[in-house]
N, C-alpha and C positions, 0 to 999 in steps of 0.2 A: 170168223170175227168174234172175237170178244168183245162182249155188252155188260159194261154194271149201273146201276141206276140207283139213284134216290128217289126216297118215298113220293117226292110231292108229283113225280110224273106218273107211276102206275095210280096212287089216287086219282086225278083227274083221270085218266087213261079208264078207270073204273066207274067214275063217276056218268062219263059220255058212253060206257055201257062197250068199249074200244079197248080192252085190256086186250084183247085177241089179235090186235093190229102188234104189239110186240112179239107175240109168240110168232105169229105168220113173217113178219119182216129178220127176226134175230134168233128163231129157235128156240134159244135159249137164254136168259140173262143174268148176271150174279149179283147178290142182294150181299151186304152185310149181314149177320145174324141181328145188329142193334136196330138195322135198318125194319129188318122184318117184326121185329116187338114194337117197333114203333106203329108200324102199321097195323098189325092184329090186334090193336088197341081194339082199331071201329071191326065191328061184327058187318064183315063185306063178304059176302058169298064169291063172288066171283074172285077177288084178292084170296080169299082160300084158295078156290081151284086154280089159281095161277102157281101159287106157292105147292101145290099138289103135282105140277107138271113140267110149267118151264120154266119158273124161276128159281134159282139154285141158291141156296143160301150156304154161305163160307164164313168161317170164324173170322175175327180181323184184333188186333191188339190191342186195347184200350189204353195203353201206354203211349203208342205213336199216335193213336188216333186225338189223342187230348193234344200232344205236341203240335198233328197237324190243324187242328181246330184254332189254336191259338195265334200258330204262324201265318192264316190266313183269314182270321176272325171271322170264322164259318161256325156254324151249330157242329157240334159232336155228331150226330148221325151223319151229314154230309163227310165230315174227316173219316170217317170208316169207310166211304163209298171212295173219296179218294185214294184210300191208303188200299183198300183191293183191287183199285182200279190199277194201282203199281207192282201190288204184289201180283196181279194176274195176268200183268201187261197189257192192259185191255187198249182196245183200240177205239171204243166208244165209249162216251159219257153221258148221259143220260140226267139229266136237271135242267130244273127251271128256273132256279136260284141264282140272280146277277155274280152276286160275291162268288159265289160257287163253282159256276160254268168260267168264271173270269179265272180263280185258282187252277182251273184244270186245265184252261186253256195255254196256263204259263207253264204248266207238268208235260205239254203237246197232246193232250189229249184231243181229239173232236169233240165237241158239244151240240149235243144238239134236246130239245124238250118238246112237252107234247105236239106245240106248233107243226118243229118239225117231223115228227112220227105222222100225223095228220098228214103232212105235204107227202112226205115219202111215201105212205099207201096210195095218195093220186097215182102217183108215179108209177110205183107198183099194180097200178090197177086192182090194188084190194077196194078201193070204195072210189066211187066218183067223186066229179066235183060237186054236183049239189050236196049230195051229203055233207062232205067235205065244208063248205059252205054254212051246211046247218051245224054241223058240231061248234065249226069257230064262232056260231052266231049262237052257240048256250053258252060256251064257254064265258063269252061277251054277258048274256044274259043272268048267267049266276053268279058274277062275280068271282070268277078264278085267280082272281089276282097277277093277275095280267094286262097289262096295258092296254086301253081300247086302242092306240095307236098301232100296236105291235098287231094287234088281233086285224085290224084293218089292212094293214100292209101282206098280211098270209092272205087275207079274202083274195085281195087286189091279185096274187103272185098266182093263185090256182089257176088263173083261166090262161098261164104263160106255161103251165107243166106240160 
């Protein structure tokens, strides 16, 4: 399976201390190179050792990636995550971004963001549900910029996995 992601899922994913629930469920994931200088802005130990192991970083064209940025009134970093999601046929998408997940959605991509990564380790039996439970209840706490509603409805959906 091919996995590429934008920045705003391995931050959280780093923040809840879970960047290792992408390694354990996808191996591996492919990053844009603009993707990755966006992120090594913040000095994050662990976003290091991700970028050290399983996340792959690929060049992507700033030429298409401005066209597709514009054609779908997305930030330029997410247009590079789409445009490698094409050029490497991936089969997952990886964001948390409406406009974003909806552009990719119409390319046939699967979408899915941390929520879902959360739900899928239930699954996986990489982390229970309390845990499970407690991450969506910082997320909820620190303001992830995520909708209490939406953070509510994953609570609700654990104890049906």
């Amino acid at each position: 399976m091919r996995v590429v992601s934008d920045a705003d899922v391995i931050i959280h994913l780093s923040k809840l201390e879970k960047l290792s629930l992408l390694q354990s469920l996808y191996n591996e994931v492919a990053v844009p190179e603009y993707v990755k200088s966006e992120i090594l802005i913040k000095e994050d130990a662990a976003i290091q050792w991700a970028f050290n192991s399983f996340l792959k970083v690929f060049a992507t064209s700033k030429t298409k990636a401005e066209v597709i940025a514009k054609e779908h009134n997305i930030h330029i970093g997410e247009a590079h995550v789409k445009l490698l999601g094409e050029e490497l046929k991936a089969t997952l998408f990886l964001s948390n971004e409406r406009k974003v997940r909806k552009a990719a959605k119409e390319e046939g991509f699967t979408v899915v963001g941390t929520i879902g990564i959360i739900l899928k380790a239930v699954k996986n039996e990489l982390i229970d549900m309390p845990e499970a439970i407690s991450l969506l209840e910082k997320m909820k706490a620190q303001d992830f910029r995520i909708h209490p509603d939406i953070l509510q409805k994953a609570m609700n959906s654990i104890s049906e996995i």
